[in-house]
N, C-alpha and C positions, 0 to 999 in steps of 0.2 A: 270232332275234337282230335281225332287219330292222326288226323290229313294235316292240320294246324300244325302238332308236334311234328312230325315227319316233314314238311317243308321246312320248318323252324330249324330242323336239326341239318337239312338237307342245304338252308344256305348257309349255316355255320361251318359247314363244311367246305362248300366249294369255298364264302372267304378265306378260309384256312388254307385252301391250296393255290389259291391264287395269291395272298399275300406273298410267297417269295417271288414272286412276276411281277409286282406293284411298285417295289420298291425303287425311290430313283434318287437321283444327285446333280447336283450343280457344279457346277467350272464357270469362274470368272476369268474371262483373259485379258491378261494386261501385257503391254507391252514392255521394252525394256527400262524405258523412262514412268514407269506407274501409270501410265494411262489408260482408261477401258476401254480395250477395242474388242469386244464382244461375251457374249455368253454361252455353253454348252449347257444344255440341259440332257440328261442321262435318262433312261427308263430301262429298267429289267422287261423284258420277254418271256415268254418259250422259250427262242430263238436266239438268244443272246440280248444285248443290249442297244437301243435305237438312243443315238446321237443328235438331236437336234440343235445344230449351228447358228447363229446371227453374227455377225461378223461385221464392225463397223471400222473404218479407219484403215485396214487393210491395204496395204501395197497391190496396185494391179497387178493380175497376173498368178500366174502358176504355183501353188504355195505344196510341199509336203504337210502332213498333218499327221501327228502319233501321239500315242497313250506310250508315256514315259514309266518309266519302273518307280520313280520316287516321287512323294507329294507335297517338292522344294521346289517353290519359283523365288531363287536371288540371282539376279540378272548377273551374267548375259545366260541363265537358265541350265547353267551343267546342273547345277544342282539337281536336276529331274535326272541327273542318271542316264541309261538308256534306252532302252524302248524295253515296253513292260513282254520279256518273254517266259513267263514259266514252263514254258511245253520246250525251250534249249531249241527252239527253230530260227533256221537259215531267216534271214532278211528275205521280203520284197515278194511278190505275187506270181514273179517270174522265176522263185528260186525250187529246183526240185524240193527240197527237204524247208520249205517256205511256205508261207509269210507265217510268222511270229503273231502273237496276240495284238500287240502295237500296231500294226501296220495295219493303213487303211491310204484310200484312195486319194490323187489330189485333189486338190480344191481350184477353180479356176471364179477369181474374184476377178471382178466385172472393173469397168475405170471408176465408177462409183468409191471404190472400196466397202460397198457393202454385199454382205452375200448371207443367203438363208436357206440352209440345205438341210436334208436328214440323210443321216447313214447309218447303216446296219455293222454292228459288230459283233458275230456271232462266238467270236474267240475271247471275250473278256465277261465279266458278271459282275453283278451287284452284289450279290449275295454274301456274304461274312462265311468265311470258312471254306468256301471252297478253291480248289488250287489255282482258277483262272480270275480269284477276286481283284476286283484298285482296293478294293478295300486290307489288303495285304499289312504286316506289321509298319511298312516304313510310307504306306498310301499310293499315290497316284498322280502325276498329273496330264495335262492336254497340254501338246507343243503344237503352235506353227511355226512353219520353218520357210526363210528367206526363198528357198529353191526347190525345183521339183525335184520329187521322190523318182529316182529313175527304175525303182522295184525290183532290179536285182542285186548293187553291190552291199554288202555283208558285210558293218550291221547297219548301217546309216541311211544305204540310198543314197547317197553320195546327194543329201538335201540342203548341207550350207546352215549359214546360223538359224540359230532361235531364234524369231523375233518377236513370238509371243509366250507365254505360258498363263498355264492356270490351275490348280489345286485341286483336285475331285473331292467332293466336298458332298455327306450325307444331308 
């Protein structure tokens, strides 16, 4: 009967500390005329957050992709602000004092225009409260963008329009 309680307490625990690793969010992306051309599905980690992409509709070809500061898509997509940095870092993978929370890798969409990838974001979280949350006062959202991320100009990337966005959504 000792063993029983002692497991019994023993997974009510590890639930408990796995519960802020569990938690994840959705992004619809639509493009700038309302159309869906894909989905991000979010999951908390350990390690930060895993991205998982579907991508349908998409322009061939070389696209930038970031986690914007704000969680406004009204076309042509400023409304997201700019690239979600709380930690005040340089742009781009190349920059010393760089990449920023935002910034992640491009994406290279097949002639299809469909593409289904995972990426790892170890600079952002799910979690409520803490300083590298989307879940932040004014939200989050996912941009793709018309052009490739060249990884060092400051703050852009020098990536060209929006052509998609989506709302980080619990």
């Amino acid at each position: 009967m000792h063993f029983s309680r002692f497991f019994a307490v023993l997974g009510i625990a590890c639930a408990a500390s796995f519960s802020a690793y569990a938690q994840t969010a959705k992004a619809s992306l639509k493009d700038a005329s309302g159309k869906d051309v894909g989905t991000v599905n979010l999951t908390q980690t350990p390690h930060g957050v895993l991205l998982k992409l579907s991508l349908k509709g998409i322009p061939a070809g070389e696209h930038a992709f970031h986690v914007h500061a704000v969680g406004k898509c009204e076309p042509p997509f400023a409304s997201a602000g700019g690239h979600f940095n709380p930690g005040a870092k340089k742009h781009g993978m190349a920059a010393a004092d760089g990449p920023h929370a935002g910034d992640m890798p491009n994406l290279y969409v097949p002639a299809s225009g469909e593409l289904v990838v995972e990426i790892a974001n170890p600079a952002i979280s799910l979690v409520k409260g803490q300083p590298n949350s989307v879940f932040d006062a004014d939200g989050s959202a996912i941009i793709v963008h018309a052009g490739v991320d060249d990884y060092k100009t400051d703050p852009t990337g020098n990536a060209g329009d929006r052509i998609a966005c989506a709302v980080i959504a619990e």
